[in-house]
Biopython code that builds the backbone (N, CA, C, O; Angstrom):
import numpy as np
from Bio.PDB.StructureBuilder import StructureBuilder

atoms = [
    (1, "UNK", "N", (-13.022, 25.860, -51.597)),
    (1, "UNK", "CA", (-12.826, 24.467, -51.913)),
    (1, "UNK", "C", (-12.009, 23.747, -50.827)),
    (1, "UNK", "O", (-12.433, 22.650, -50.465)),
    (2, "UNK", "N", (-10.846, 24.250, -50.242)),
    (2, "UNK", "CA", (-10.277, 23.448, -49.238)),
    (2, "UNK", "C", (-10.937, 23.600, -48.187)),
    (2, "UNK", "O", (-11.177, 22.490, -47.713)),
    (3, "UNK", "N", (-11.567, 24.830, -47.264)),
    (3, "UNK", "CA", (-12.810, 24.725, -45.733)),
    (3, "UNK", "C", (-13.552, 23.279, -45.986)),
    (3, "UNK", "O", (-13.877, 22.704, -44.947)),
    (4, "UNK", "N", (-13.814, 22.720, -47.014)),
    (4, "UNK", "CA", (-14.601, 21.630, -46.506)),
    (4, "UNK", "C", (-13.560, 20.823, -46.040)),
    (4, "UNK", "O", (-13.579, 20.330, -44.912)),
    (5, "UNK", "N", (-12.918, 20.708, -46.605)),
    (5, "UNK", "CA", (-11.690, 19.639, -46.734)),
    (5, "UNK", "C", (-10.722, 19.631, -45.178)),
    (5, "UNK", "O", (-10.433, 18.678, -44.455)),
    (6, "UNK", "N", (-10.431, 20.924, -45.060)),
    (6, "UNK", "CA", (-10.082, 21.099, -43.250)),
    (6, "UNK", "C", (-10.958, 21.104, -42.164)),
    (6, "UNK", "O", (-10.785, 20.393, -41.173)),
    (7, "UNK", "N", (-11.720, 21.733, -42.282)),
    (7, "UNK", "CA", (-13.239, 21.179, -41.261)),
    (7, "UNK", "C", (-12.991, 19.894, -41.403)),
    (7, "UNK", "O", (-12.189, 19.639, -40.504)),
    (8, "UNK", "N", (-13.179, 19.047, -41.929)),
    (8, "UNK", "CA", (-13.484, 17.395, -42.028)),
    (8, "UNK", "C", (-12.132, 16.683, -41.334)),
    (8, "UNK", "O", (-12.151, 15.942, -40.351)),
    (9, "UNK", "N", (-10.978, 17.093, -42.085)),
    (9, "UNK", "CA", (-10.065, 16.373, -41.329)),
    (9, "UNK", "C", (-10.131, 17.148, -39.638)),
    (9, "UNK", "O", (-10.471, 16.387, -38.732)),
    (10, "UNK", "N", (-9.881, 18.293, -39.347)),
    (10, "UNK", "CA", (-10.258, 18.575, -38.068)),
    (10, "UNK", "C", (-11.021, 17.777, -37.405)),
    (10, "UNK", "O", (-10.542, 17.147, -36.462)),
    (11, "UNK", "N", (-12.118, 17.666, -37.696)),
    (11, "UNK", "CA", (-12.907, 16.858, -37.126)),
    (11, "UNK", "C", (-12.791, 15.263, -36.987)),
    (11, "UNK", "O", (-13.086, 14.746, -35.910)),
    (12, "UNK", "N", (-12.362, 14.484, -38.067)),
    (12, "UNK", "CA", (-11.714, 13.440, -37.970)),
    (12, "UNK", "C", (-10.564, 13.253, -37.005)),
    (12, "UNK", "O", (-10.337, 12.230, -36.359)),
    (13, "UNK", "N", (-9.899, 14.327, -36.994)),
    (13, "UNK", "CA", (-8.939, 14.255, -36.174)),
    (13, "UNK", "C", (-9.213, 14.558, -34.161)),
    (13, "UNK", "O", (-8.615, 14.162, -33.161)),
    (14, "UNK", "N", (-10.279, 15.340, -34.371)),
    (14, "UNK", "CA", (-10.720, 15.923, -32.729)),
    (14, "UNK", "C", (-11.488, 14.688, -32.407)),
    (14, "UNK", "O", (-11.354, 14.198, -31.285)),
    (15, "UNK", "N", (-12.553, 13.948, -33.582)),
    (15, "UNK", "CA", (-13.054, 12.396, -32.952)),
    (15, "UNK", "C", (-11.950, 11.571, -32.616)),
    (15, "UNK", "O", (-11.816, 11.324, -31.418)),
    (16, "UNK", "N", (-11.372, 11.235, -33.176)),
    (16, "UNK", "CA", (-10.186, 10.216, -33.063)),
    (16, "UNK", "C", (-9.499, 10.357, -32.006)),
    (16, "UNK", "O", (-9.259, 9.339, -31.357)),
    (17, "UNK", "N", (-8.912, 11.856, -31.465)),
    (17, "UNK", "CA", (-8.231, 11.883, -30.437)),
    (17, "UNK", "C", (-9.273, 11.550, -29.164)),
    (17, "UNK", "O", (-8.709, 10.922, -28.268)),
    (18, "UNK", "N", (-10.882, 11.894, -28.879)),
    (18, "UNK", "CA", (-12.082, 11.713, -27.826)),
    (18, "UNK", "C", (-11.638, 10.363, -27.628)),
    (18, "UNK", "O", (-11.134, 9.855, -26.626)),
    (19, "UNK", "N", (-11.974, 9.743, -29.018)),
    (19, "UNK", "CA", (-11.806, 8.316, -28.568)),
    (19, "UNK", "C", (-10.795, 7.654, -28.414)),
    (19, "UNK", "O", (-10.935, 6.565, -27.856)),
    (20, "UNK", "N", (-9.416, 8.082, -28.857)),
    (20, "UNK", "CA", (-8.377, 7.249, -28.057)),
    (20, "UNK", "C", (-8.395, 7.696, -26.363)),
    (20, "UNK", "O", (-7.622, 7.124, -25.594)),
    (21, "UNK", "N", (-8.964, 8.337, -26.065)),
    (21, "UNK", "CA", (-9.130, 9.338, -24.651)),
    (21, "UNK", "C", (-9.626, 8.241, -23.701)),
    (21, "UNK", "O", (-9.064, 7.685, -22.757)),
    (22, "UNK", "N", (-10.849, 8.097, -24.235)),
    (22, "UNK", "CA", (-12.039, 7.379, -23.637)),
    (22, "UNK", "C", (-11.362, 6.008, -23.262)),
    (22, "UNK", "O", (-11.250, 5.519, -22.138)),
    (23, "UNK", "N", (-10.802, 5.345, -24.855)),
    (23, "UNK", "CA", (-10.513, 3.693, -24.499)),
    (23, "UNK", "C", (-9.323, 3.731, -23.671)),
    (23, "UNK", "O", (-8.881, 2.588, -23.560)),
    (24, "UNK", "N", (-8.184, 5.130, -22.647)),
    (24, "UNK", "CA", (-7.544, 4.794, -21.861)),
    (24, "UNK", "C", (-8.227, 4.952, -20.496)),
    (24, "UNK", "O", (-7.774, 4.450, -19.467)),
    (25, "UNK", "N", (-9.361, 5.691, -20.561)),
    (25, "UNK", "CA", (-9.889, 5.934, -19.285)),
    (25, "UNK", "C", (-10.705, 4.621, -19.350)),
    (25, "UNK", "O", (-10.382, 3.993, -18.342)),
    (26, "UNK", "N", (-11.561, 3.950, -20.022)),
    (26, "UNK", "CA", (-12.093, 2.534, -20.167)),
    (26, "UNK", "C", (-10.878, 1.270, -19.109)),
    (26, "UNK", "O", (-11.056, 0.670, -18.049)),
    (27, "UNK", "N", (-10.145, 1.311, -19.716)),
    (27, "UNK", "CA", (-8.691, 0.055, -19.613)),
    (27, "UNK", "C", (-8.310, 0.639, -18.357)),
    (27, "UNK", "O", (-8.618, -0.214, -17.524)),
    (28, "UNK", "N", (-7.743, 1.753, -17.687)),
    (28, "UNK", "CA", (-7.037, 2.128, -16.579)),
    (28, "UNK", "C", (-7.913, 1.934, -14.984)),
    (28, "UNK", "O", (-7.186, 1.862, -13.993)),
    (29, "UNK", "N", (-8.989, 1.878, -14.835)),
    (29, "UNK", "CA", (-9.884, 1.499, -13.742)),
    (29, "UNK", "C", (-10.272, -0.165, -13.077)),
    (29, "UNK", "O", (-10.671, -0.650, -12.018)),
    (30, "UNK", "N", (-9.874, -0.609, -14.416)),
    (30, "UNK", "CA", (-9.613, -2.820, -14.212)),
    (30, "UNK", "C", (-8.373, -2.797, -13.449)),
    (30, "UNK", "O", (-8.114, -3.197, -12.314)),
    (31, "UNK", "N", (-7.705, -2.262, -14.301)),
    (31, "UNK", "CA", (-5.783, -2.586, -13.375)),
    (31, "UNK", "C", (-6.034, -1.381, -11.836)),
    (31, "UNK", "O", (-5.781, -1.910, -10.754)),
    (32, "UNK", "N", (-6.331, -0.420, -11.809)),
    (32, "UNK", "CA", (-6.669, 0.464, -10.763)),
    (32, "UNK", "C", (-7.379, 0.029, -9.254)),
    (32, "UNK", "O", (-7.239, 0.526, -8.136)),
    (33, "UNK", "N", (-8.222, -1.152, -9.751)),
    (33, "UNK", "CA", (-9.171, -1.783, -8.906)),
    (33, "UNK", "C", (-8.564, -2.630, -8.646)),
    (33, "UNK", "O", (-8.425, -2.717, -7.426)),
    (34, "UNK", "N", (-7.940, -3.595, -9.350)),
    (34, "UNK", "CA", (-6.875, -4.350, -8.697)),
    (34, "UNK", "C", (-6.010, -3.865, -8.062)),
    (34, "UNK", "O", (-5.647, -4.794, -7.341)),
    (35, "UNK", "N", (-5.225, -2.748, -7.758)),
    (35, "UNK", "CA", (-4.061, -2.474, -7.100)),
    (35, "UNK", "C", (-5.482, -2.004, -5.893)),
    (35, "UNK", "O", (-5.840, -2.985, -5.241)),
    (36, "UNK", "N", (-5.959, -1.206, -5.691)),
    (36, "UNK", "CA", (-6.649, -0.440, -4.595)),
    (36, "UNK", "C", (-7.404, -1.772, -3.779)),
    (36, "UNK", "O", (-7.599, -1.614, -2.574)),
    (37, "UNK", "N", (-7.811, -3.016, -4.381)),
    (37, "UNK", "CA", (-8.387, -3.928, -3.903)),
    (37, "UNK", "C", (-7.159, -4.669, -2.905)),
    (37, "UNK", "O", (-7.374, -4.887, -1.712)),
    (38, "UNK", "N", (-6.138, -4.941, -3.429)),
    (38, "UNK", "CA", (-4.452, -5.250, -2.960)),
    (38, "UNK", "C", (-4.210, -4.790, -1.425)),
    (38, "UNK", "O", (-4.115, -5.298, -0.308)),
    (39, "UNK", "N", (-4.163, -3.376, -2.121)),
    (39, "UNK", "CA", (-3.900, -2.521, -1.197)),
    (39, "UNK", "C", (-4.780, -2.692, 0.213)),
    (39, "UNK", "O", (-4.440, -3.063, 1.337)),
    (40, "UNK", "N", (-6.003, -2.277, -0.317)),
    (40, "UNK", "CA", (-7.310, -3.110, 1.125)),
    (40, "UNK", "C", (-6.782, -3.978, 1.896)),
    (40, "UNK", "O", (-6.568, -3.678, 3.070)),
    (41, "UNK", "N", (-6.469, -5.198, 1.415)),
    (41, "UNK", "CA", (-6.632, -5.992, 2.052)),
    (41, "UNK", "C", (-4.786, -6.010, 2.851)),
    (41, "UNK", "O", (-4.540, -6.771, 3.787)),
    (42, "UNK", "N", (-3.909, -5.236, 2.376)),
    (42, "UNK", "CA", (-3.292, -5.705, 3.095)),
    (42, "UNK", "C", (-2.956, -4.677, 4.277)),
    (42, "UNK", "O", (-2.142, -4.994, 5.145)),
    (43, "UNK", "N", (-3.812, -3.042, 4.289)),
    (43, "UNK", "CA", (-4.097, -2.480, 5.206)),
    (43, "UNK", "C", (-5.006, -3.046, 6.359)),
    (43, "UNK", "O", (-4.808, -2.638, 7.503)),
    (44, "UNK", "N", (-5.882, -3.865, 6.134)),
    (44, "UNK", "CA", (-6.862, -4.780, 6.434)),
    (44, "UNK", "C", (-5.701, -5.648, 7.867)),
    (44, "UNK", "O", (-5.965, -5.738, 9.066)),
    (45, "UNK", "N", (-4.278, -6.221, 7.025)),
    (45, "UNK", "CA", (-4.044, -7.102, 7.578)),
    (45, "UNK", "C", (-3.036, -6.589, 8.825)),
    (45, "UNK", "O", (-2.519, -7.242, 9.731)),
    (46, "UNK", "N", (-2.974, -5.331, 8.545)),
    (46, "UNK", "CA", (-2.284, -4.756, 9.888)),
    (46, "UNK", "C", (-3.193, -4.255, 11.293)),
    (46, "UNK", "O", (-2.673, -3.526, 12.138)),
    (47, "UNK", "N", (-4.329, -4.652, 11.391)),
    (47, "UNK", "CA", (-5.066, -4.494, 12.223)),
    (47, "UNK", "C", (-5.112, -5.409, 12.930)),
    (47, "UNK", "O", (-5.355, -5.035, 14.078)),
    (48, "UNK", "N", (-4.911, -7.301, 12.776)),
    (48, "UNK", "CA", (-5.795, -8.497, 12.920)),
    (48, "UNK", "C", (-4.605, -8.690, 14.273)),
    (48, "UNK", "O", (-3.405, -8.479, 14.449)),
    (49, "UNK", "N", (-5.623, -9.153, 14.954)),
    (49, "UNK", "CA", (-4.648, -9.176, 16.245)),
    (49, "UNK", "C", (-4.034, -10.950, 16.562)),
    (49, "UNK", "O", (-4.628, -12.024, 16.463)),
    (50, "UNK", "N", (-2.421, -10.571, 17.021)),
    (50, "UNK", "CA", (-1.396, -11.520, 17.061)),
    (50, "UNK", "C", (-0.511, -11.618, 18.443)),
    (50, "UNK", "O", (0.047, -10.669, 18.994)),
    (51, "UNK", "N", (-0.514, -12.717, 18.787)),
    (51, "UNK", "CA", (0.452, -13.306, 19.759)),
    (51, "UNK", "C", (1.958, -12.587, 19.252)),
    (51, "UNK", "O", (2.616, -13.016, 18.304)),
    (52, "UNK", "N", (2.235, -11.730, 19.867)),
    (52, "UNK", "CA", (3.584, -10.932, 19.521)),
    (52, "UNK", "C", (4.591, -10.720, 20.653)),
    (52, "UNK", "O", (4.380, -10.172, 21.735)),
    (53, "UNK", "N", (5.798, -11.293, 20.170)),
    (53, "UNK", "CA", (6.765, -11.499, 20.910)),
    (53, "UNK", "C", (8.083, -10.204, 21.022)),
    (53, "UNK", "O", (9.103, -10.130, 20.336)),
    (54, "UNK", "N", (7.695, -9.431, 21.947)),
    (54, "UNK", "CA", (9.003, -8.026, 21.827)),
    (54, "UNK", "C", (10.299, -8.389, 22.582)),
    (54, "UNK", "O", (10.516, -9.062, 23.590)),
    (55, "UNK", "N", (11.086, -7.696, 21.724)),
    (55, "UNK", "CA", (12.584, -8.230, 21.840)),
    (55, "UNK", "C", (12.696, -7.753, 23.458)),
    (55, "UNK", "O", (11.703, -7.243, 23.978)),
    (56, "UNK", "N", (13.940, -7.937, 24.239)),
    (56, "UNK", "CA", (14.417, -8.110, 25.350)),
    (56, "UNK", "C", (14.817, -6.809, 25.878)),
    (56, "UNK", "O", (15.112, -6.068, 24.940)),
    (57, "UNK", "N", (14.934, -6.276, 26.950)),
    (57, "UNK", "CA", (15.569, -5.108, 27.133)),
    (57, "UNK", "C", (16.799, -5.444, 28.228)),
    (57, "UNK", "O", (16.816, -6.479, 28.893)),
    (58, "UNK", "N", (17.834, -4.388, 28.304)),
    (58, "UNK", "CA", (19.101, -4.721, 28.508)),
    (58, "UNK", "C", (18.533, -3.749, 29.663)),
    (58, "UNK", "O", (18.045, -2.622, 29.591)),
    (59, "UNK", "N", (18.892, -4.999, 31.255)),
    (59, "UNK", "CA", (18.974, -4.159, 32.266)),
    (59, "UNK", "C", (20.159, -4.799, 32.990)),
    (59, "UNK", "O", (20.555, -5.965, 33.018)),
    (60, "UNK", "N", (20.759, -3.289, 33.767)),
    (60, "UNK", "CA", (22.127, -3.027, 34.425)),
    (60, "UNK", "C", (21.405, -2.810, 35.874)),
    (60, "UNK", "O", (20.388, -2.206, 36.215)),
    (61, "UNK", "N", (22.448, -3.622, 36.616)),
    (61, "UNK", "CA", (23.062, -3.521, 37.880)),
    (61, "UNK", "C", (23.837, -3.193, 38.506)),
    (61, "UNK", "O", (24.486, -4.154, 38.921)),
    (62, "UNK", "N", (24.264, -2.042, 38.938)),
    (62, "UNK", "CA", (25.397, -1.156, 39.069)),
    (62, "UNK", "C", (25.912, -0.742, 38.185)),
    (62, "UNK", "O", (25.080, -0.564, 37.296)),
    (63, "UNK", "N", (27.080, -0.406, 37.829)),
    (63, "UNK", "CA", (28.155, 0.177, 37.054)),
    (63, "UNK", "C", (28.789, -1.385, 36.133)),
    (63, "UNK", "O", (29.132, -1.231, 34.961)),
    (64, "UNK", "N", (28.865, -2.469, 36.627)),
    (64, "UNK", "CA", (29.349, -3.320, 35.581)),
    (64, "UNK", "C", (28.322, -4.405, 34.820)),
    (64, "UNK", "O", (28.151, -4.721, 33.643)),
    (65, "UNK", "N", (27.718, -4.821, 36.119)),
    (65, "UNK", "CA", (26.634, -5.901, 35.573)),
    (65, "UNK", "C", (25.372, -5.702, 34.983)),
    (65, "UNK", "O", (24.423, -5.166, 35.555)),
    (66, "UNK", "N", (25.369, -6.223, 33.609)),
    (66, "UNK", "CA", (23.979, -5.622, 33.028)),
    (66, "UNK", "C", (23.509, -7.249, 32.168)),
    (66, "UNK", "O", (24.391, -8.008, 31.767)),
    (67, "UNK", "N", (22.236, -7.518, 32.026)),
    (67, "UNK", "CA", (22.226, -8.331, 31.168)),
    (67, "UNK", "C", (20.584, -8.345, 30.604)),
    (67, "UNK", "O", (19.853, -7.427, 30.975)),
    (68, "UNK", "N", (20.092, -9.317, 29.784)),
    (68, "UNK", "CA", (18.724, -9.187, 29.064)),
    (68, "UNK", "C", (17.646, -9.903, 29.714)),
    (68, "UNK", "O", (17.576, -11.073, 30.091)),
    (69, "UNK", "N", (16.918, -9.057, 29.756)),
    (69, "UNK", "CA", (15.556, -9.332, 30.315)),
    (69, "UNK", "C", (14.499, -10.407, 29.381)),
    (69, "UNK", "O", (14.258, -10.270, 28.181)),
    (70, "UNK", "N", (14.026, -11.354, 30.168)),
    (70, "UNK", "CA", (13.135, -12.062, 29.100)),
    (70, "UNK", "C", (12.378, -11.137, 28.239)),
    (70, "UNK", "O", (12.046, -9.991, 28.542)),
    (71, "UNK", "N", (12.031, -12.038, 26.628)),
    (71, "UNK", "CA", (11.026, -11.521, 25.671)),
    (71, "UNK", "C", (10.061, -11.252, 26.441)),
    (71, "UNK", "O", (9.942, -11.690, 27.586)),
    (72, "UNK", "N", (9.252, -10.467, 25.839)),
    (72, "UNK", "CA", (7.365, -9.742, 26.481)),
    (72, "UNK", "C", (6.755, -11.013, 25.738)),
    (72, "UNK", "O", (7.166, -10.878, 24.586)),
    (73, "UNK", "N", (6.139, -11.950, 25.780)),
    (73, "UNK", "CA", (4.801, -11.652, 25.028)),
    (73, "UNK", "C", (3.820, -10.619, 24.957)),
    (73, "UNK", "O", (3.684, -10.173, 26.096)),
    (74, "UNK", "N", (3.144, -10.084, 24.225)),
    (74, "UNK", "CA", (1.599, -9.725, 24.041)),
    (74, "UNK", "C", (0.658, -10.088, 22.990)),
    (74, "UNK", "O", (0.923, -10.631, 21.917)),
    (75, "UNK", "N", (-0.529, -9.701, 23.459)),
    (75, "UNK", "CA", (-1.359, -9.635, 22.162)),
    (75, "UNK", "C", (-1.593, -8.195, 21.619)),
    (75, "UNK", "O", (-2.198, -7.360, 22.291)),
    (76, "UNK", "N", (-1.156, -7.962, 20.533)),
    (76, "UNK", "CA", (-1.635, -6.693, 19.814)),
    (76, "UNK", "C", (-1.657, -6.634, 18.146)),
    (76, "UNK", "O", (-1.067, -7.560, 17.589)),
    (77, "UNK", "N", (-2.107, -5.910, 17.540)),
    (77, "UNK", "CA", (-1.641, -5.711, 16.218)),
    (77, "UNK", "C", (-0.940, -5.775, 15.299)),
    (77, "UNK", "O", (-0.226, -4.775, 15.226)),
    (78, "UNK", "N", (-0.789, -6.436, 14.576)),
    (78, "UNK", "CA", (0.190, -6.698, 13.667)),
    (78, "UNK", "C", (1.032, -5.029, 12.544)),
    (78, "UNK", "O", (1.732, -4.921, 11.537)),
    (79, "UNK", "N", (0.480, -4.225, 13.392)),
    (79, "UNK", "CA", (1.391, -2.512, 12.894)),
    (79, "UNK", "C", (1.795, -2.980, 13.992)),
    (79, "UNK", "O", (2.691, -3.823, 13.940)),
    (80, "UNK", "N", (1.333, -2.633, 15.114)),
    (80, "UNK", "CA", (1.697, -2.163, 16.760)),
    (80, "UNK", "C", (3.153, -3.371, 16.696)),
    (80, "UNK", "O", (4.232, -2.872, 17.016)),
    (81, "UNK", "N", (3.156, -4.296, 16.452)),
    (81, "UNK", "CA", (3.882, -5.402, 17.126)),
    (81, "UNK", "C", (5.322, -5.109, 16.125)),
    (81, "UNK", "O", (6.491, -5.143, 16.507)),
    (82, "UNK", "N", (4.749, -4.787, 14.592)),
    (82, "UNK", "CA", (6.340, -4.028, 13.734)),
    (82, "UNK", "C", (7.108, -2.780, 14.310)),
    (82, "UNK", "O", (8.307, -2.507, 14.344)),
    (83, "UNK", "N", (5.726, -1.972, 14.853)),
    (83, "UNK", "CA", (6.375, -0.841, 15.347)),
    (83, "UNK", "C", (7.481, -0.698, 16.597)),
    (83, "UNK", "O", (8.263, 0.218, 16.853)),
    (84, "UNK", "N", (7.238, -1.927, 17.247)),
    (84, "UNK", "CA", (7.840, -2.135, 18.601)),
    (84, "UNK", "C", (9.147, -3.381, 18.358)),
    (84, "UNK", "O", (9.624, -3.822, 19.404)),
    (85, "UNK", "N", (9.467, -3.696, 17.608)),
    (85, "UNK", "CA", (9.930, -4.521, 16.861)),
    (85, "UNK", "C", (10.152, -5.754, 17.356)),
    (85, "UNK", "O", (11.247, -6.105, 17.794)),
    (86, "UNK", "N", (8.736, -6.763, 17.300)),
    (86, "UNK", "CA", (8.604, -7.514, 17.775)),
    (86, "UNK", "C", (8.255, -8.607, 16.299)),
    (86, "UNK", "O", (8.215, -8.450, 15.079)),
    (87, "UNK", "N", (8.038, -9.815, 17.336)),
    (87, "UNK", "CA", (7.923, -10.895, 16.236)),
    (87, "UNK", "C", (6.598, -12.142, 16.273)),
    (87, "UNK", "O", (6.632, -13.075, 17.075)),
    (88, "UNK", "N", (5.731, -11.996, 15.496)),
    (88, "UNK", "CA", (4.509, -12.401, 15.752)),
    (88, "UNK", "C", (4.291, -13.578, 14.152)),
    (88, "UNK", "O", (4.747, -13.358, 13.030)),
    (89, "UNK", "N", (3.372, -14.905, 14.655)),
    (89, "UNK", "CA", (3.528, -15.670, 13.336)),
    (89, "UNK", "C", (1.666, -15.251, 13.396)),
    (89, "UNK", "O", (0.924, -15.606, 12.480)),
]
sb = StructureBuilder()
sb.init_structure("model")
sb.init_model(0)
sb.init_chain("A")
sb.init_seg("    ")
for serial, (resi, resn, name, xyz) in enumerate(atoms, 1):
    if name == "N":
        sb.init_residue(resn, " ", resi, " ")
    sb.init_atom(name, np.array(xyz, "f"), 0.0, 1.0, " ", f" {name:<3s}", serial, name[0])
structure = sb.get_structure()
């Protein structure tokens, strides 16, 4: 008399858990695609090439006199131009 009765809830219970399963894997791929779409584009934006301005370097003249060399311009990448720590609009 109770096997029917536990089979059934078992089973009520093993459906129920499939489908709360399913409706998080459903919902988690909308918000997922938005972050990975994000992400694209702003890997995207370290490639696009920029008028980039690198800081100065400190050159010496003998033993006392040293002073800064004009900014570089270049054109390069907007990684390349962070990496070198330069300043590009």
């Amino acid at each position: 008399m109770f096997r029917p009765i536990r089979s059934t809830a078992l089973l009520l219970a093993l459906g129920m858990t499939v489908l709360a399963g399913c409706a998080e894997q459903g919902a988690a791929p909308g918000r997922a695609g938005d972050k990975l779409a994000t992400a694209a584009r702003q890997d995207a934006d370290e490639f696009l090439v920029v008028d980039c301005l690198l800081p100065s370097q400190v050159r010496k003249l003998g033993r006392q006199a040293s002073y800064l060399a004009p900014r570089r311009p270049i054109k390069t990448s907007v990684g390349d131009c962070e990496i070198r720590g330069g300043e590009y609009v």
